[in-house]
C-alpha positions as CSV (number, residue, x, y, z in Angstrom):
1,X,-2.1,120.9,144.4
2,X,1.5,119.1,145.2
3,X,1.4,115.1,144.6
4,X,3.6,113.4,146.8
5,X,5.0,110.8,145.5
6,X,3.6,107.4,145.7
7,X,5.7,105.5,148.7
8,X,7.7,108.7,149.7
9,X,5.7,108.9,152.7
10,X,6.0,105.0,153.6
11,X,9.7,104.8,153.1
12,X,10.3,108.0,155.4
13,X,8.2,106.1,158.2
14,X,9.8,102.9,157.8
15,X,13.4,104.5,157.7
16,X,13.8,104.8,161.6
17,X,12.5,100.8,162.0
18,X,15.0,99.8,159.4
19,X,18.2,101.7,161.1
20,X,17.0,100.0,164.7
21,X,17.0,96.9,162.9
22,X,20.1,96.9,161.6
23,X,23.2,95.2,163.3
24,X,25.6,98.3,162.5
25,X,28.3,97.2,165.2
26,X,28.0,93.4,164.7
27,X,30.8,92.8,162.2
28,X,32.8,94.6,165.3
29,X,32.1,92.5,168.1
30,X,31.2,89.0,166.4
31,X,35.1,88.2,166.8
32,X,35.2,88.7,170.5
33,X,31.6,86.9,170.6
34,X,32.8,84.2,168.3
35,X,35.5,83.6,170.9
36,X,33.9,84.3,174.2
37,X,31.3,81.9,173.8
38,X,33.2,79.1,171.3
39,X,36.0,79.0,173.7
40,X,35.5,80.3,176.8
41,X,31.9,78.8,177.5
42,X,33.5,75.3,175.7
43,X,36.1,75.1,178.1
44,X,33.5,75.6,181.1
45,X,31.3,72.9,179.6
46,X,34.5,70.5,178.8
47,X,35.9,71.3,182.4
48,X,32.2,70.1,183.9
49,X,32.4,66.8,181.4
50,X,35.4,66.0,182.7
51,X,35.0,66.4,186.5
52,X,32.4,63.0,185.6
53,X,35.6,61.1,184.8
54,X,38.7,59.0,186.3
55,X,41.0,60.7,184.2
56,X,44.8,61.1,184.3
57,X,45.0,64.0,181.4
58,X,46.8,61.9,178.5
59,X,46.0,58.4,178.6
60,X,42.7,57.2,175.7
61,X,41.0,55.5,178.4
62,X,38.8,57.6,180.3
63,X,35.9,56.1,182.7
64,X,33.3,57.9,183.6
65,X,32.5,57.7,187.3
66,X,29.4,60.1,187.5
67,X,29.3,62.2,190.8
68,X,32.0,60.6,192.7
69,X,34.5,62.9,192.3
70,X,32.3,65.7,194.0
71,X,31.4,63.0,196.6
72,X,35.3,62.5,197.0
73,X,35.3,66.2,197.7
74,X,33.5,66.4,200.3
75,X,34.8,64.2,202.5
76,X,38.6,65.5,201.5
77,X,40.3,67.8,204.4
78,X,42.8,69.4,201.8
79,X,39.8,70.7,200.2
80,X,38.3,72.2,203.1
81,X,41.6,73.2,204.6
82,X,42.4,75.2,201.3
83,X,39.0,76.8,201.6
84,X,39.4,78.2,205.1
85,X,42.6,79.3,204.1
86,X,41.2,81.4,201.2
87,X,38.6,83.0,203.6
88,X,41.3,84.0,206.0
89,X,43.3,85.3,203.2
90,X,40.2,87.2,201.9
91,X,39.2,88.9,205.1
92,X,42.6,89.5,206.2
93,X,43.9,90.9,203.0
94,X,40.5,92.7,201.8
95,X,40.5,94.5,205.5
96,X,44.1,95.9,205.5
97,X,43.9,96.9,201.9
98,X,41.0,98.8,202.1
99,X,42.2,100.5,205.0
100,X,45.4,101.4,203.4
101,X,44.1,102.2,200.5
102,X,41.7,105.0,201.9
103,X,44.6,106.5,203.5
104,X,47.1,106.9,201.1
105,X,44.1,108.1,198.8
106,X,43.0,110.6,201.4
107,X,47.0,111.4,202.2
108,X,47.9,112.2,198.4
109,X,44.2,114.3,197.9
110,X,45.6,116.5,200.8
111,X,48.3,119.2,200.8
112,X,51.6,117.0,200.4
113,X,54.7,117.5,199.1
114,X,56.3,114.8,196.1
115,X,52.9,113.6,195.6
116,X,54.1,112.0,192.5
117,X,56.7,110.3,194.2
118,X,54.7,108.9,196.9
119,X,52.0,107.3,194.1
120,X,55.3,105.7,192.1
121,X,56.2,104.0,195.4
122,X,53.2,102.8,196.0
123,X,52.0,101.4,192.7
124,X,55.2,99.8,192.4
125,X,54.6,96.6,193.9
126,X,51.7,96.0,191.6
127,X,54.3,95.9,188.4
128,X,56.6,93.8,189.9
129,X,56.2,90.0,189.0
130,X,55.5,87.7,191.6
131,X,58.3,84.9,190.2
132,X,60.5,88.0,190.7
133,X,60.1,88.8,194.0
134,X,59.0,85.6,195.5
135,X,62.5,84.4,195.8
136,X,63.0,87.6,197.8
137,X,60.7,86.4,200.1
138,X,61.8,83.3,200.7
139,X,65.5,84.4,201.5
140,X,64.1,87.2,203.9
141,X,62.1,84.3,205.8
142,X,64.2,81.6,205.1
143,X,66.4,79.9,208.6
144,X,69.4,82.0,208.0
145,X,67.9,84.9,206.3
146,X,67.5,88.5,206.0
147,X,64.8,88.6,209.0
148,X,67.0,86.3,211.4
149,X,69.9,87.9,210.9
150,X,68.9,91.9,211.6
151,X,67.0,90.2,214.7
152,X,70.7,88.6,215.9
153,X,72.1,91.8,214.7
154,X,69.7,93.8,217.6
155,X,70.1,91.4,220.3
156,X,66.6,89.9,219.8
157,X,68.3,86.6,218.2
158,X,66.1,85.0,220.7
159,X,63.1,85.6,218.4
160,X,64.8,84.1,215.3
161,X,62.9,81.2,213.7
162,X,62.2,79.2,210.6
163,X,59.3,81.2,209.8
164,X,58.3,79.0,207.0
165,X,57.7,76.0,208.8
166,X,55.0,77.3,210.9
167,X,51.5,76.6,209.0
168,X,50.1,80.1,211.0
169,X,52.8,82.3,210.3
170,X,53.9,81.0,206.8
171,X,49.8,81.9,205.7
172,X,50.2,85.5,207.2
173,X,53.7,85.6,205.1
174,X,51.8,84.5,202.1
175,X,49.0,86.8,203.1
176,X,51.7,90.1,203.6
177,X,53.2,89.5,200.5
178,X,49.7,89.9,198.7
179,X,48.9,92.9,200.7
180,X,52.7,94.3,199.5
181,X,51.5,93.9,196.1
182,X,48.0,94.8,195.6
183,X,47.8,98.0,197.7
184,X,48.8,100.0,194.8
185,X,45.7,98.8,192.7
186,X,43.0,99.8,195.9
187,X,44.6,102.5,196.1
188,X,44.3,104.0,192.7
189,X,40.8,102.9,192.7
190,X,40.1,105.0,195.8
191,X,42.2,107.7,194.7
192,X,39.9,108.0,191.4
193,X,37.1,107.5,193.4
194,X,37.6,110.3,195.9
195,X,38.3,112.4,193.0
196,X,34.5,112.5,192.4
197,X,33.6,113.7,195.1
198,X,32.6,117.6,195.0
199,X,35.1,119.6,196.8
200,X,32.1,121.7,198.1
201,X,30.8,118.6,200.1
202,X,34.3,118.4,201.8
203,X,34.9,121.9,202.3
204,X,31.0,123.2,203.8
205,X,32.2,120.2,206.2
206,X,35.2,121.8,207.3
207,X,33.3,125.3,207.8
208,X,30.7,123.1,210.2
209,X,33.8,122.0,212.3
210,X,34.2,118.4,210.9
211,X,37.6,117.5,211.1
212,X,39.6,114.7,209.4
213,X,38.1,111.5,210.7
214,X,34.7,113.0,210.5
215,X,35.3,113.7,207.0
216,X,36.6,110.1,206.0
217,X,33.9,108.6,207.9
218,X,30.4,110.6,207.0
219,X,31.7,111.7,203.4
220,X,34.4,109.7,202.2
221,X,33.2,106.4,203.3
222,X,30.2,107.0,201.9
223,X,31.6,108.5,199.0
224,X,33.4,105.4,198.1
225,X,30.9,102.4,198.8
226,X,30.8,101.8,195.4
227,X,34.6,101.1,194.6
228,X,34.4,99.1,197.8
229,X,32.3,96.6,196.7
230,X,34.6,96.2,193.0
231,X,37.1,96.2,195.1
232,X,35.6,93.4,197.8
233,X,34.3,91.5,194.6
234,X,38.0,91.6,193.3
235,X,39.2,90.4,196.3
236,X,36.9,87.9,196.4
237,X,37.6,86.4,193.0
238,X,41.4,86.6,192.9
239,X,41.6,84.6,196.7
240,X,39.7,82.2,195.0
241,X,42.0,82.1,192.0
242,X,45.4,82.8,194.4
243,X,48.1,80.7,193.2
244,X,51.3,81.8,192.1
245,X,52.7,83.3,195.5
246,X,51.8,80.7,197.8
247,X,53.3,78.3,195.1
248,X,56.2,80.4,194.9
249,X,57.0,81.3,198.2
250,X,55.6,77.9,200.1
251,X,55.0,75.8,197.6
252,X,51.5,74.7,199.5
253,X,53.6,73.9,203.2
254,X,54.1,73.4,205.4
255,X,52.1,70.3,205.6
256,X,49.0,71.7,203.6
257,X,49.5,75.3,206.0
258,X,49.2,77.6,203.0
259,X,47.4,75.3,200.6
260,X,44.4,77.5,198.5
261,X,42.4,75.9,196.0
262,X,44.4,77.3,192.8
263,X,47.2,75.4,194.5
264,X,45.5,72.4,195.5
265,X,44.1,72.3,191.8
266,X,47.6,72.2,190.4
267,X,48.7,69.4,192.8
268,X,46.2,66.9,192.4
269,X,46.1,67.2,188.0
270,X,49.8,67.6,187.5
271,X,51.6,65.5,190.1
272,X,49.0,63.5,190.8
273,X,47.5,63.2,187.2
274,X,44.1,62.9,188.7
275,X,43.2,65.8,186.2
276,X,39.2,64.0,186.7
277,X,39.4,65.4,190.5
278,X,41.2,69.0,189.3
279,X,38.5,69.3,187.2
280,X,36.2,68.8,189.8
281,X,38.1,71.4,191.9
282,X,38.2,73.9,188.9
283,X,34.1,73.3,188.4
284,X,33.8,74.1,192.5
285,X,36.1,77.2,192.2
286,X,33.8,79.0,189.2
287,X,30.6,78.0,191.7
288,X,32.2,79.8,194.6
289,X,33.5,82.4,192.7
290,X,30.1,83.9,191.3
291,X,28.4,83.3,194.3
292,X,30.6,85.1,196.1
293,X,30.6,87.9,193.7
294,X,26.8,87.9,193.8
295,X,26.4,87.6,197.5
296,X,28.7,91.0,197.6
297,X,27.1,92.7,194.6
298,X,23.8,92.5,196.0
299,X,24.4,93.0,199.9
300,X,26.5,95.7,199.0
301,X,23.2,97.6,196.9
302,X,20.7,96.7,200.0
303,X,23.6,98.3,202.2
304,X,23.2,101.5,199.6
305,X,19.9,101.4,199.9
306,X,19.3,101.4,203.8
307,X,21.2,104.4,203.9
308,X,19.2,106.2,201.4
């Protein structure tokens, strides 16, 4: 008769426990943990501790004033004026982009010549930075600029205006100039995304008579819901966040017109040096932004799963 060793038969048991046990990819990801939640999470906690003070940033003397900066936000119109702003320019801009972005996607998935080219052209605008071609903005729009002067060139001088100092039409401007330089993004999202759909689906489709709409809208669409919702999340969070081209291109103006909350933020700490209030602002901005990005997450799964 064999004798098994005494503990040979306990320390093979125990072996699988110990190895599920044991950290093995800690030492890898305690640096970024070490930072996420010792700065990141500190900053959010110092940003709320200081939306309770009257604070101007750099002076010792800080007095604590409890709620009343929130209760000064509610009753401020440049705060509720920036927030209307940022839904129009969410809307508007996740609308058009999404649209475009399906069609180039389903343009450069079909049979087309200088495909290549076509994507470089596209994705372009995405590289470019915005303190680059902000001043190209402003001299196309500016009183005797680029836009004035081809209308004067085609006989419809008549139309000529200082487009900037119309609130209405300097937020579209600030709104067009986003949709110039995000396209690209949506559309490599939807251009991966169509990519995984089986060729099969597409092409039994076409043998039942569906033709190109039909396609996009029973398969594509469909297809894509996924992507859409990143993409309406992403949208979401960066109008929230928007600040360097309306700062750039408007500076805020005309009279609050294009004012968002990352400008309005900016305004009120540095010029101002009511940094107190900006926190305030900053605390209000991280609310809206997660509950936005929940409110989309999840009405975009019960959408998924009503069509199921």
């Amino acid at each position: 008769m064999t004798t098994i060793p005494r503990g040979a038969g306990a320390t093979t048991t125990r072996s699988p426990r110990r190895r599920l046990r044991r950290p093995a990819g800690l030492p890898w990801i305690l640096p970024a943990l070490v930072v996420s939640v010792g700065l990141l999470y500190y900053c959010i906690f110092y940003t709320g501790y200081i939306s309770t003070l009257d604070w101007d940033g750099t002076s010792p003397l800080q007095q604590s004033v409890g709620l009343a900066n929130y209760a000064k936000l509610l009753n401020d119109p440049v705060f509720w004026g920036s927030l209307e702003h940022t839904v129009v320019f969410f809307v508007v801009s996740l609308v058009v982009q999404v649209v475009l972005g399906i069609v180039f996607a389903c343009l450069l998935h079909s049979r087309l010549y200088l495909k290549t080219l076509y994507k470089v052209l596209i994705f372009i605008p995405v590289v470019l930075a915005t303190a680059t071609v902000a001043p190209v903005f402003r001299q196309i729009y500016a009183p005797d600029g680029t836009l004035n002067g081809v209308l004067g060139a085609v006989g419809l001088g008549g139309l000529a205006q200082t487009w900037l100092s119309d609130p209405t039409i300097a937020l579209l401007i600030v709104i067009s100039v986003q949709i110039w330089q995000s396209t690209g993004v949506v559309f490599v999202l939807y251009f991966a995304a169509i990519g995984q759909i089986e060729p099969e689906i597409v092409e039994a489709a076409r043998l039942d008579g569906a033709g190109d709409l039909r396609i996009i809208r029973s398969i594509v669409w469909p297809g894509v819901r996924g992507t859409t919702i990143a993409i309406a999340i992403l949208t979401a969070i960066g109008s929230l966040k928007t600040f360097d081209i309306p700062f750039l291109v408007t500076g805020g103006g005309p009279s609050y017109g294009t004012e968002f909350l990352g400008t309005e933020i900016y305004r009120v700490s540095i010029t101002f040096a009511q940094v107190g209030y900006g926190a305030t602002l900053s605390v209000v901005l991280l609310v809206l932004a997660l509950g936005a990005a929940v409110i989309i997450n999840v009405g975009g799964r019960r959408g998924s799963a009503n069509d199921v």
